[in-house]
C-alpha positions as CSV (number, residue, x, y, z in Angstrom):
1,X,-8.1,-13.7,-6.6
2,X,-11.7,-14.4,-7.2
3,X,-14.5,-11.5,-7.4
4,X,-15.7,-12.9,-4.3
5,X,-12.8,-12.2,-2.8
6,X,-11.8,-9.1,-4.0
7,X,-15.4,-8.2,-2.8
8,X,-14.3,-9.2,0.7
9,X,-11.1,-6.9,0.1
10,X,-13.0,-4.0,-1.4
11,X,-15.3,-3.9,2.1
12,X,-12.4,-3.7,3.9
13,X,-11.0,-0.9,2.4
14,X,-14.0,1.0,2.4
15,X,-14.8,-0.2,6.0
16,X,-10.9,1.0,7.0
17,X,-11.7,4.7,4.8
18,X,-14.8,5.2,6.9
19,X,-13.0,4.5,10.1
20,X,-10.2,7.1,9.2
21,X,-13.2,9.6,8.6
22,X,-14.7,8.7,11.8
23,X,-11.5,9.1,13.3
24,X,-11.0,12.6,12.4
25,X,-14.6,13.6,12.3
26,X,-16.0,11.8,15.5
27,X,-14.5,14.2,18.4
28,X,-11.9,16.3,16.5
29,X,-9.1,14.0,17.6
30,X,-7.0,11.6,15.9
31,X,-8.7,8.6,18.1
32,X,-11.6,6.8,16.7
33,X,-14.9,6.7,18.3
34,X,-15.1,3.7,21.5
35,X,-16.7,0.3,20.3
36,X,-19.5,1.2,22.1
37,X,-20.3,4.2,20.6
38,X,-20.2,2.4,16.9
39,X,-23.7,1.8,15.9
40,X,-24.3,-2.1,15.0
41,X,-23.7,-3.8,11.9
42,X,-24.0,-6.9,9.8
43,X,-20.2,-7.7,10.2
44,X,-17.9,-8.2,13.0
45,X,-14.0,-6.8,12.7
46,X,-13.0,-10.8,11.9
47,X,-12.7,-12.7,8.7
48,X,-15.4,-15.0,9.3
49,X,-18.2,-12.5,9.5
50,X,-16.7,-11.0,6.2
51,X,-17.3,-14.5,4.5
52,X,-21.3,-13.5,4.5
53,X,-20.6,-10.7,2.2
54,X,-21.8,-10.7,-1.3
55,X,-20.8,-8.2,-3.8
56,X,-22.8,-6.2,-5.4
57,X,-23.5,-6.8,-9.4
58,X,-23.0,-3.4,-9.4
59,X,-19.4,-3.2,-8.3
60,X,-18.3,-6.6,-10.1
61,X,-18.4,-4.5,-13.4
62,X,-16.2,-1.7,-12.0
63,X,-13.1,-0.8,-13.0
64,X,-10.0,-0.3,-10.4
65,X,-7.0,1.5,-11.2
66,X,-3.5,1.4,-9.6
67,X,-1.1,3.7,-10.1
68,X,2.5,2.6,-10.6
69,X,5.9,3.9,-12.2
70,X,8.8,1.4,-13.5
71,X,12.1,3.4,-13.4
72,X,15.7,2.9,-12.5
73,X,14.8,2.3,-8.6
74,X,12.8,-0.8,-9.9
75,X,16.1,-2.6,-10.7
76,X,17.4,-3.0,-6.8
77,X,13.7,-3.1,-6.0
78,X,14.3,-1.0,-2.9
79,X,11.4,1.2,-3.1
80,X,11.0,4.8,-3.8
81,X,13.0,6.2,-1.7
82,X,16.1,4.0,-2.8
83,X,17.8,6.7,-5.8
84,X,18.1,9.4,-2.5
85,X,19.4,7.0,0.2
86,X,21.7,5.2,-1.8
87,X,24.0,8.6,-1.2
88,X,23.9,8.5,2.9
89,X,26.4,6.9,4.1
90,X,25.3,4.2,6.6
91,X,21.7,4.2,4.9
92,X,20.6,0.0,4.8
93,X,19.9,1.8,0.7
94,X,23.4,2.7,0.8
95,X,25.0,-0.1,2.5
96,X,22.8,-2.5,-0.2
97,X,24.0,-0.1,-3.4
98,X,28.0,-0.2,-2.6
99,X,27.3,-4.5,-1.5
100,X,25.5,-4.9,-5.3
101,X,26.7,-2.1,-7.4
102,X,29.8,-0.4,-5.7
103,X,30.1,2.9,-4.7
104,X,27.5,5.6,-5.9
105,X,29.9,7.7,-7.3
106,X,31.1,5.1,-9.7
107,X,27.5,3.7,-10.3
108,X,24.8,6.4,-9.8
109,X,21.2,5.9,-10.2
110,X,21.2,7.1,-14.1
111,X,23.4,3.8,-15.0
112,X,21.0,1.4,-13.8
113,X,18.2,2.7,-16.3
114,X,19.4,0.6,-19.1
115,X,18.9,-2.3,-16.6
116,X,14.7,-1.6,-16.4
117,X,13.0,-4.6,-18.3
118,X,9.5,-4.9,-17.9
């Protein structure tokens, strides 16, 4: 993804931040604020109007993180929740855990470790 893009990307996750402020802040309720009552800006909520942004040199040179964790559960890639619902029965974890692996109790979530490769 090109810096001009990520730009793009960047403004709307600050544009979506400041909404969720807005939303909390603007009458004390989880609703945001009417169209209306949003003062005007260069951009309209579309795409197209994003195209005219340009980033900032400013921002080019800054860094993003992302936080992330590679662990047993990144073997059925099932998400985070998968190494406690692979134990309820009826679970789409569990159901996807007996299909793949067998039963939990004959293949519990400390077996697949040796299965993480990066």
């Amino acid at each position: 993804m090109g810096v001009r893009k990520w730009g793009a990307v960047s403004l709307l996750v600050l544009v979506a931040l400041a909404g969720a402020g807005l939303a909390v802040a603007g009458d004390g309720k989880s609703n945001p604020p009417a169209a209306e009552e949003t003062a005007p800006g260069p951009f309209k909520p579309d795409w197209e109007s994003l195209k005219q942004y340009h980033c900032p040199e400013w921002f080019r040179d800054a860094k993003f993180g992302i936080w992330a964790h590679w662990t047993a559960q990144c073997v059925p890639e099932m998400g985070d929740w998968y190494a406690r619902q692979m134990y309820i029965e009826g679970d789409p974890d569990y159901r996807y855990h007996v299909k793949h692996y067998g039963h939990p109790s004959n293949l519990t979530m400390f077996d697949l470790f040796p299965q993480v490769a990066a």
